[in-house]
DSSP file (Angstrom, degrees, kcal/mol; ACC not computed):
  #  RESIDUE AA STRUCTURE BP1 BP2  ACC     N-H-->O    O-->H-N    N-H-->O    O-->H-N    TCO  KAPPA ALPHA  PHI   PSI    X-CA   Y-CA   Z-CA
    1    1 A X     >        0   0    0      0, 0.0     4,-0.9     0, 0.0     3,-0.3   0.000 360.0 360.0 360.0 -31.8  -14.8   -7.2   -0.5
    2    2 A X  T  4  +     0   0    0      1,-0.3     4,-0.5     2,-0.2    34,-0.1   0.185 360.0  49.1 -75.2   7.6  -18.0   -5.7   -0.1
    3    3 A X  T  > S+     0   0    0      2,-0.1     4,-2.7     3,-0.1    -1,-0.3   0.709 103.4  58.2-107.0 -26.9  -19.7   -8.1   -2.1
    4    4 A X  T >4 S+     0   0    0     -3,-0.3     3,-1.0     2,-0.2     4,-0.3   0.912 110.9  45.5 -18.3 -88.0  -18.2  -10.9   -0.3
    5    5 A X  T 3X S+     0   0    0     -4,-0.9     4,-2.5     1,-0.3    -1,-0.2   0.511 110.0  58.3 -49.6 -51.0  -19.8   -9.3    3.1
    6    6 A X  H 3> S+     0   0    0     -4,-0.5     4,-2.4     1,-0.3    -1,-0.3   0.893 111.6  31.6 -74.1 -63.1  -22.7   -8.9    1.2
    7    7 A X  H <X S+     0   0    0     -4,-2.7     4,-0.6    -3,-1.0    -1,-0.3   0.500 120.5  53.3 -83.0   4.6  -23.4  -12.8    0.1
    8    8 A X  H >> S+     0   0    0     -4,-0.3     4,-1.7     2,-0.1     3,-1.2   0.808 106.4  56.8 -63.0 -72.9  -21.8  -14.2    3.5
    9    9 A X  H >X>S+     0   0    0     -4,-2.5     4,-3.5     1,-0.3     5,-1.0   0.738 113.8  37.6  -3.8 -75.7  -24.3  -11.8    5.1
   10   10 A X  H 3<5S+     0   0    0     -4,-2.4    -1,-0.3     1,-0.4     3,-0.3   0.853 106.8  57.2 -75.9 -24.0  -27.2  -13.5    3.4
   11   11 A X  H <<5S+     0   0    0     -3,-1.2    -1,-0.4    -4,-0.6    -2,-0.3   0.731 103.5  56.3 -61.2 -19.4  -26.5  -17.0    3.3
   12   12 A X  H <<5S-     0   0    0     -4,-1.7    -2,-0.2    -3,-0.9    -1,-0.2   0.825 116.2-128.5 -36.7 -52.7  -26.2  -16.8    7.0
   13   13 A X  T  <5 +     0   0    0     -4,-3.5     2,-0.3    -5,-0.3    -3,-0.2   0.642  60.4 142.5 112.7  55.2  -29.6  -15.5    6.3
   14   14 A X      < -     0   0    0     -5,-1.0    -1,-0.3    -6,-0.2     2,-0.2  -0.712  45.2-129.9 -95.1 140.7  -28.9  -12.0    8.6
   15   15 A X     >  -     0   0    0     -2,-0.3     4,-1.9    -6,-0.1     5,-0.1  -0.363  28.6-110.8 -52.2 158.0  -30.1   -8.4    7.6
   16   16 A X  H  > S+     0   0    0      1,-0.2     4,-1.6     3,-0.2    14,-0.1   0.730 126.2  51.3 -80.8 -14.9  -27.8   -5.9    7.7
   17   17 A X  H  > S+     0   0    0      2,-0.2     4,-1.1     3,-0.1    -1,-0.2   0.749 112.8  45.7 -88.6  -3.4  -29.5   -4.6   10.5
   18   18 A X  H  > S+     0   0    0      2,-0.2     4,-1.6     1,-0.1     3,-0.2   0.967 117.8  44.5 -69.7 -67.1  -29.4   -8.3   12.4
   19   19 A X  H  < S+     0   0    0     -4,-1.9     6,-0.2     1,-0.2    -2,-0.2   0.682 112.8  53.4 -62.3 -37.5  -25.6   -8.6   11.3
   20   20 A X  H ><>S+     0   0    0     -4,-1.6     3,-2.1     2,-0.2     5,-1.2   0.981 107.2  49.5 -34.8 -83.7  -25.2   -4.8   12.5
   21   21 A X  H ><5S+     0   0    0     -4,-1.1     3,-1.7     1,-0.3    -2,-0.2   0.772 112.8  49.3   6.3 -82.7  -26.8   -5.5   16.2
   22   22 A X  T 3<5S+     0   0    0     -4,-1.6    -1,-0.3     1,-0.3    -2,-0.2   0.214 113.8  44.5 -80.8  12.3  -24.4   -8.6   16.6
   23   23 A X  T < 5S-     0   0    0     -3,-2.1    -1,-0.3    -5,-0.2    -2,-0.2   0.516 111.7-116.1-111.2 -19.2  -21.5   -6.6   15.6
   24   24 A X  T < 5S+     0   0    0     -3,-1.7    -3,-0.2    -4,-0.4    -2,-0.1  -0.026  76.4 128.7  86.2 -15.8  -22.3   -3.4   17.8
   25   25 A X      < -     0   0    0     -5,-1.2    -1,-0.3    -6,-0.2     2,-0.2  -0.017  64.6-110.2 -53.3 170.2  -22.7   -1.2   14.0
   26   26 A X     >  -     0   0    0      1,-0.2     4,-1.6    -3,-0.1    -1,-0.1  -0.669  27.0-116.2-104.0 168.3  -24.9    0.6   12.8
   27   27 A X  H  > S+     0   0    0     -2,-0.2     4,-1.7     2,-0.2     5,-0.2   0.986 118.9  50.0 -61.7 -66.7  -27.0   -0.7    9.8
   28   28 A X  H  > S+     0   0    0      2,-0.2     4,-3.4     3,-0.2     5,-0.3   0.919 101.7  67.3 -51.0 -28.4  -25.8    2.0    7.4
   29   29 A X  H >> S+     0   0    0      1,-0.2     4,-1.7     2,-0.2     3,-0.9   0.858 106.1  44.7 -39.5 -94.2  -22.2    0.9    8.7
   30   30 A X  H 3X S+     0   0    0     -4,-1.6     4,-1.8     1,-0.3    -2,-0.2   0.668 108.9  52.0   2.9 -72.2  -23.0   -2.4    7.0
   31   31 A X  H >X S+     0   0    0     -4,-1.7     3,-2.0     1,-0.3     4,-0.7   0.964 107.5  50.6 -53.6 -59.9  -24.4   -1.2    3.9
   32   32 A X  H <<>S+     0   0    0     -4,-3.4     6,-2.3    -3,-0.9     5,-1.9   0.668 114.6  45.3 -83.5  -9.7  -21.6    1.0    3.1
   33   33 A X  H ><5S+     0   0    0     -4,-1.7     3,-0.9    -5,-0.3    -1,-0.4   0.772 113.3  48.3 -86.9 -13.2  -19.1   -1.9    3.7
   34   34 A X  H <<5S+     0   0    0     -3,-2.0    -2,-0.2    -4,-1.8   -28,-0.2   0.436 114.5  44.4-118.4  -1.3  -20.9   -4.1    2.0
   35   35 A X  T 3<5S-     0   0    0     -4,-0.7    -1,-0.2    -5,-0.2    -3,-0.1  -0.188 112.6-119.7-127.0  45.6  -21.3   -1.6   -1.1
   36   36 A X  T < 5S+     0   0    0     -3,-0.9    -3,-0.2     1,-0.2    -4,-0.1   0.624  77.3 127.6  18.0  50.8  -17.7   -0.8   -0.6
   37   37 A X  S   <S+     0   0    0     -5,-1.9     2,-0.3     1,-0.3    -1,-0.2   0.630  83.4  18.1 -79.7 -33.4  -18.2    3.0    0.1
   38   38 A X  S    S-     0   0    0     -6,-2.3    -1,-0.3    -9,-0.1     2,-0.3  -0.945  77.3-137.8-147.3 163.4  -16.2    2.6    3.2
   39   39 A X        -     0   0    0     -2,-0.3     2,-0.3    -3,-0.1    -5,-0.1  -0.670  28.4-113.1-115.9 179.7  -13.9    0.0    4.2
   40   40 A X        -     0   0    0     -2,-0.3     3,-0.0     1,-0.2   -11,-0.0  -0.821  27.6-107.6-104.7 146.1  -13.8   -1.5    7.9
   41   41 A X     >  -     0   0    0     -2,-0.3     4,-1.5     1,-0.0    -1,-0.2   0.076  32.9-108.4 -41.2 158.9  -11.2   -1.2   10.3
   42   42 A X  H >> S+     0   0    0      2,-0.2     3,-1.9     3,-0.1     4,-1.7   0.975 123.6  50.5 -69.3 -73.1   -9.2   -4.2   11.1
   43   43 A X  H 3> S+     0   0    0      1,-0.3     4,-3.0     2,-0.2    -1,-0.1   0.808 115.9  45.2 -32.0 -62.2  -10.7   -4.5   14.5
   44   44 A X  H 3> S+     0   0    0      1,-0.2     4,-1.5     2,-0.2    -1,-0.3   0.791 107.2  54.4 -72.3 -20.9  -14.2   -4.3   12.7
   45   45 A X  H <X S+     0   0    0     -3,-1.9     4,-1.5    -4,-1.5    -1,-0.2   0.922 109.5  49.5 -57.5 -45.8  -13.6   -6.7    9.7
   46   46 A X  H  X S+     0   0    0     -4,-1.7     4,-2.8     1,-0.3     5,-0.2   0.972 114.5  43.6 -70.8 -38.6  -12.6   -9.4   12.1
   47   47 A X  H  X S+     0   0    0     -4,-3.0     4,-1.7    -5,-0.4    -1,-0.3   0.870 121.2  40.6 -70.7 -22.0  -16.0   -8.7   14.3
   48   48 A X  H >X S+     0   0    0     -4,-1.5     3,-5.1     2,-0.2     4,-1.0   0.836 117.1  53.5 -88.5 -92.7  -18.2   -8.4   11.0
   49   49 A X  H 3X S+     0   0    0     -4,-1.5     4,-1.3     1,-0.4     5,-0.2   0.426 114.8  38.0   7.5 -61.0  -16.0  -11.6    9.6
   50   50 A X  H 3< S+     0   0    0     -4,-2.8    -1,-0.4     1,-0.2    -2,-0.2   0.819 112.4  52.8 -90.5  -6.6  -16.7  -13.8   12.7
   51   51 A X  H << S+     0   0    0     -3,-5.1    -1,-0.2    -4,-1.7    -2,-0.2   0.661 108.3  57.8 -74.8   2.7  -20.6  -12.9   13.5
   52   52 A X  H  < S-     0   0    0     -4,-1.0    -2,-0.2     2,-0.3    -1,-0.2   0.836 126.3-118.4 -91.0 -31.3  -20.5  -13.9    9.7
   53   53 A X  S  < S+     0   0    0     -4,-1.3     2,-0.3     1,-0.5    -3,-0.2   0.721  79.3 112.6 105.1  50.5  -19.1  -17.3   11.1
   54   54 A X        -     0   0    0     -5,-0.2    -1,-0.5    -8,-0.2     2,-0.5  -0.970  56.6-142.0-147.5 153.0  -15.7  -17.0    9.1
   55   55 A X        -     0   0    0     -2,-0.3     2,-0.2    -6,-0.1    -9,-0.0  -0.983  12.6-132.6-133.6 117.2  -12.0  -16.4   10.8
   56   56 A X        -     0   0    0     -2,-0.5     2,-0.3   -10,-0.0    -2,-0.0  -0.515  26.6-172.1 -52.6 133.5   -9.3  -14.2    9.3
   57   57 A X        -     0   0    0     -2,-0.2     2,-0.3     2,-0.0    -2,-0.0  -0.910  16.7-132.8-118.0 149.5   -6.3  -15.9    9.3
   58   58 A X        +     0   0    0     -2,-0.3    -2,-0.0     2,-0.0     0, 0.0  -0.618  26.3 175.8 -47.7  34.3   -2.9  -14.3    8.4
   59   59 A X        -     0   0    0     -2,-0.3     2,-0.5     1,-0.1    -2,-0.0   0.054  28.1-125.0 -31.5 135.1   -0.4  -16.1    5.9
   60   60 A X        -     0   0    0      2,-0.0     2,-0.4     3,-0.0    -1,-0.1  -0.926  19.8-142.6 -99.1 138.4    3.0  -15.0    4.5
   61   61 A X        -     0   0    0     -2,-0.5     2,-0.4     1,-0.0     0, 0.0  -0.682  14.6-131.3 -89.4 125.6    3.1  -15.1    0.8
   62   62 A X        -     0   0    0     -2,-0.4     2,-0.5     1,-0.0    -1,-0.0  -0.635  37.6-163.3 -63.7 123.2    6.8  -16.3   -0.6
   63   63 A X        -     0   0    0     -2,-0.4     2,-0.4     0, 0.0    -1,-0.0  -0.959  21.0 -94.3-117.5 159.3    7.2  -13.7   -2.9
   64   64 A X        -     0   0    0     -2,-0.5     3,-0.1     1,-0.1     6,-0.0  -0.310  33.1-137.3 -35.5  90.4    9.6  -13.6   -5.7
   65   65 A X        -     0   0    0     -2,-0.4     2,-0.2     1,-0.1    -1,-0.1  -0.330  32.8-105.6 -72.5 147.8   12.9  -11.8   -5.0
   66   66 A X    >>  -     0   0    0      1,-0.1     3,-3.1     3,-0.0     4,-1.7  -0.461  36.8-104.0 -75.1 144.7   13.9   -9.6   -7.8
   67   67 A X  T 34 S+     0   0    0      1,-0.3     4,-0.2     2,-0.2    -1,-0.1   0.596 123.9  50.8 -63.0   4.2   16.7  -11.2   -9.8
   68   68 A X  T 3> S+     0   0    0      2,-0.1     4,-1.0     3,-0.1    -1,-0.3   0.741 112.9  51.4 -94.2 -28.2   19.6   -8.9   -8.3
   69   69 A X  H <> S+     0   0    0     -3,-3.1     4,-2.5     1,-0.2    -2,-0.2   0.880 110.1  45.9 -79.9 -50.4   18.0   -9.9   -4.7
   70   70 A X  H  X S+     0   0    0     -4,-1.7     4,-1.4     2,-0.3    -1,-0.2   0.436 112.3  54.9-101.9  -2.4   18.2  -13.8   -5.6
   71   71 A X  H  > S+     0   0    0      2,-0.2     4,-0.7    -4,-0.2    -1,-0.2   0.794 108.0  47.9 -14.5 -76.1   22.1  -13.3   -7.1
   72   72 A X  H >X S+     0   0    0     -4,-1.0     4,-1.7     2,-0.3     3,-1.1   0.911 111.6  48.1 -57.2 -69.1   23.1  -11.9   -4.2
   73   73 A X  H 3X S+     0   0    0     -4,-2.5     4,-2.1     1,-0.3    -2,-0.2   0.983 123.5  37.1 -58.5 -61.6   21.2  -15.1   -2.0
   74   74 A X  H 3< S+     0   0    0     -4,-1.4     4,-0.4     1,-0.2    -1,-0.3   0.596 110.3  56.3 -84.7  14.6   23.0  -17.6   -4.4
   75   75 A X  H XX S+     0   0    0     -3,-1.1     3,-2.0    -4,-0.7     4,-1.3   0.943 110.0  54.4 -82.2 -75.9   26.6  -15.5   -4.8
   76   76 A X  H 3< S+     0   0    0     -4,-1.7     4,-0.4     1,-0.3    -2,-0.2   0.710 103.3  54.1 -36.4 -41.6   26.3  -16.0   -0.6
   77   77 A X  T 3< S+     0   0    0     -4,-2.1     4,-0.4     1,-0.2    -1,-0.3   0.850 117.1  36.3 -77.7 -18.9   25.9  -19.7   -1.2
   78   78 A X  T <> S+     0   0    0     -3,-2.0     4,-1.9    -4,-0.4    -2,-0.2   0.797  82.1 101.5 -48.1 -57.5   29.1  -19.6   -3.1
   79   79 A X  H >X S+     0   0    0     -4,-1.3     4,-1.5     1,-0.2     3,-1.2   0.614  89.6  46.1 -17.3 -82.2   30.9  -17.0   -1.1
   80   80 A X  H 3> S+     0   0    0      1,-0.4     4,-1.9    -4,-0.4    -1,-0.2   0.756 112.5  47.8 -25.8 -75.4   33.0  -20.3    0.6
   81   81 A X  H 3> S+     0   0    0     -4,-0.4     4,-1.3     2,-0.2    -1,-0.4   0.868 114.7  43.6 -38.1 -49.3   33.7  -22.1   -2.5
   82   82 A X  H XX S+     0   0    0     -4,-1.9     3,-2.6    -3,-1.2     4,-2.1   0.970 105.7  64.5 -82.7 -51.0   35.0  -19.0   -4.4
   83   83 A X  H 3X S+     0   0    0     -4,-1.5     4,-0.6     1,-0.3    -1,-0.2   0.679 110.4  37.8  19.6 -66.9   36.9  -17.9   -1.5
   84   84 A X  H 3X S+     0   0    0     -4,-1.9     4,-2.6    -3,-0.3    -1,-0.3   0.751 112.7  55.3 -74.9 -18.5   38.9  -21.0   -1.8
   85   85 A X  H <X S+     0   0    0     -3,-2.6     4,-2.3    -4,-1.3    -2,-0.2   0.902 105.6  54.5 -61.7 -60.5   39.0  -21.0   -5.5
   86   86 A X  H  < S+     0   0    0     -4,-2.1    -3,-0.2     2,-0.2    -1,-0.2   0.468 108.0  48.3 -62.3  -4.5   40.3  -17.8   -5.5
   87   87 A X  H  X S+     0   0    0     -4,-0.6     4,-1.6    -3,-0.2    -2,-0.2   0.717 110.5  48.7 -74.7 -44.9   43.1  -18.8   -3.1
   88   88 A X  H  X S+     0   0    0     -4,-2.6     4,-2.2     2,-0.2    -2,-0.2   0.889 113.5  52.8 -57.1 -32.7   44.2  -22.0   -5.1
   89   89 A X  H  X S+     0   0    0     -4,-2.3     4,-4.1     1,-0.2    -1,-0.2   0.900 109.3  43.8 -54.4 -53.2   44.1  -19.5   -8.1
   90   90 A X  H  > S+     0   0    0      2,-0.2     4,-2.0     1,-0.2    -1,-0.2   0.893 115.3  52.8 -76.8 -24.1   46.4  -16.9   -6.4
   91   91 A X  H  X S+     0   0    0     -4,-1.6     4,-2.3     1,-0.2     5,-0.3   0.851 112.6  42.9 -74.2 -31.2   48.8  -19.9   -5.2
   92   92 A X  H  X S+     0   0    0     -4,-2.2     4,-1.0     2,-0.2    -1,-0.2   0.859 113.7  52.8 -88.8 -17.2   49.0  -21.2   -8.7
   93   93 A X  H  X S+     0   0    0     -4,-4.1     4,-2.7     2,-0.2    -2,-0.2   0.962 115.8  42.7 -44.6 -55.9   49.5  -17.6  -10.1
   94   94 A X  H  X S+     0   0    0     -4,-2.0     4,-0.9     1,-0.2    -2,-0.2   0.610 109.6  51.9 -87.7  -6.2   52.1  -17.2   -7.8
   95   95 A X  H  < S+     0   0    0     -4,-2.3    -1,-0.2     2,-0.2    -2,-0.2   0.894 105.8  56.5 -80.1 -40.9   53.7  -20.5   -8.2
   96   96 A X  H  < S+     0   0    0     -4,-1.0    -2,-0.2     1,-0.3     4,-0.1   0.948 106.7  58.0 -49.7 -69.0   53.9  -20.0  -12.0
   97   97 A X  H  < S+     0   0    0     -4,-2.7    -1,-0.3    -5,-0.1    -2,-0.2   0.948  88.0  79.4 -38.1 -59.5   55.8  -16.8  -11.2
   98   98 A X  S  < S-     0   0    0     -4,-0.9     2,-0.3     1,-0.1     0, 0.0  -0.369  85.0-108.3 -75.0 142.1   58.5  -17.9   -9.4
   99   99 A X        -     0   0    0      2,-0.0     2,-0.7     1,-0.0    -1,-0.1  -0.397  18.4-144.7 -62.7 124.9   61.5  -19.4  -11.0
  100  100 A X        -     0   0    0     -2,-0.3     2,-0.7    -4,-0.1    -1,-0.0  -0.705  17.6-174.0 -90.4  89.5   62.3  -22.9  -10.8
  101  101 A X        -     0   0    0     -2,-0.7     2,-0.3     4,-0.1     3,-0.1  -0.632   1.6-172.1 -50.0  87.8   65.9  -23.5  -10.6
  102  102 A X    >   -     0   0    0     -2,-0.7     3,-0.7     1,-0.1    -2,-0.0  -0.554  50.1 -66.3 -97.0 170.6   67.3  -27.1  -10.8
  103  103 A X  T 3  S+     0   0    0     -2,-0.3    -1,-0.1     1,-0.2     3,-0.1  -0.024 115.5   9.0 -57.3 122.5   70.8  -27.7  -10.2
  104  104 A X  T 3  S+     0   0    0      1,-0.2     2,-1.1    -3,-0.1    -1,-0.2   0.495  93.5 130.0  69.4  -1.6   73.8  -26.4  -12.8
  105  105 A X    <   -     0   0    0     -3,-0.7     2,-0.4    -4,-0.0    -1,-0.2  -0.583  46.2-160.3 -70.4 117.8   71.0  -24.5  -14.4
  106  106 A X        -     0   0    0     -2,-1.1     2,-0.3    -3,-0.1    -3,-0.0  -0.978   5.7-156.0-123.0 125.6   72.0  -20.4  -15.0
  107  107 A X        -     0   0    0     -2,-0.4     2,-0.3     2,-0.0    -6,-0.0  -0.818  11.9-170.0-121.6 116.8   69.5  -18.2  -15.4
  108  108 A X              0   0    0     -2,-0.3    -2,-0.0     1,-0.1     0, 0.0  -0.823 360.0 360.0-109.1 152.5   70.7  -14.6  -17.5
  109  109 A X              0   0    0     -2,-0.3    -1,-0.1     0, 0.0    -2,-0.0   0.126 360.0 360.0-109.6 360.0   68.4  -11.7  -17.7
């Protein structure tokens, strides 16, 4: 990041002690962010950032769900379906069980 700082800095065409000044730093502050020795506060990134004439913005990255995570998400989209699946299942288990008995039929055991 410090080199970043470093070639915004000067294509602005700022000193570090200009770019210091208009940040409320000190010069060596500068240098040592910009020769990544120290890193800047959020509060101070953003002031260096915009006297550099650049605005942090904030994204969220989709990241990747691990494949037990993304299972789980499509098992959920399921849920319904097998839910009923597994009810027609236990009705045709349980029809399959029971005797059918038509008429003059005798059933020994």
């Amino acid at each position: 990041m410090g080199e970043l700082l470093r070639a915004a800095r000067i294509q602005r065409g700022l000193t570090q002690r200009c770019l210091a000044e208009l940040c409320g730093l000190s010069a060596k502050t500068i240098s040592l962010y910009e020769r990544s020795l120290r890193h800047p506060s959020w509060t101070a990134l953003q002031l260096v950032l915009q006297n550099l004439g650049f605005r942090l913005l904030l994204q969220p990255v989709e990241e990747t769900m691990p494949a037990s995570q993304e299972l789980v998400a499509v098992l959920r989209k399921l849920s319904p379906d097998l839910r009923r699946l597994s009810a027609l299942l236990a009705e045709v288990d349980k029809s399959s069980h029971e005797t059918v008995r038509k008429p003059g039929m005798e059933i020994t055991e």
